[in-house]
C-alpha positions in Angstrom: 125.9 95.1 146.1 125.3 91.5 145.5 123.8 88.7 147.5 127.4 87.4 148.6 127.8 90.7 150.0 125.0 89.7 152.9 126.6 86.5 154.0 129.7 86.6 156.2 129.6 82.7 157.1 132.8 80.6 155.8 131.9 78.4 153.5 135.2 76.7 153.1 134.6 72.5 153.0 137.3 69.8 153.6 138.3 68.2 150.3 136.4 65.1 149.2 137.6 61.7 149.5 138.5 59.5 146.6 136.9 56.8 148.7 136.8 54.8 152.2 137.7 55.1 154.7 135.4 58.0 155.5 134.9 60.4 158.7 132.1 60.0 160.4 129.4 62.9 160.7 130.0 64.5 163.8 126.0 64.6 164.3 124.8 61.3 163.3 128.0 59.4 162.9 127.0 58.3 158.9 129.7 58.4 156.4 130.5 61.5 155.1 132.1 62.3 151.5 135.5 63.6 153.4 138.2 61.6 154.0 139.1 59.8 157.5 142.1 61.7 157.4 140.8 64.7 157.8 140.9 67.0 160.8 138.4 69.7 161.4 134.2 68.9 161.6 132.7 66.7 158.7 129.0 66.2 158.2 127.2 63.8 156.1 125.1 65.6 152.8 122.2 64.9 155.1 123.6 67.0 157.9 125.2 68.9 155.8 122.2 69.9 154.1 120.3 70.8 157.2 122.7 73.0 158.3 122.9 75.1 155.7 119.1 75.8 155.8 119.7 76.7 159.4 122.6 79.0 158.4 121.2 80.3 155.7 121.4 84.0 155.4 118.2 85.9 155.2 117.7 89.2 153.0 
């Protein structure tokens, strides 16, 4: 069994832009790297970052 095996969170990211405009961070309303365009939540790598270590699966 691997470590993947542990972590059922979906880890699927919007695509990255190719550059402005950008969405906004839906936590501190920075520039993200995702496109205005795009529907769904976007976080800044900040954010981004943060959540991930809150997320993070323990094993």
């Amino acid at each position: 069994m691997s470590e993947d095996d542990y972590c059922l969170i979906d880890a699927t990211r919007p695509p990255r832009a190719d550059g402005p405009p950008y969405a906004e961070c839906v936590l501190c309303r920075e520039p993200t790297e995702y496109p205005e365009s795009y529907k769904g939540i976007t976080l800044c790598p900040v954010c981004e970052w943060q959540e991930a270590q809150r997320t993070a699966c323990s094993g």
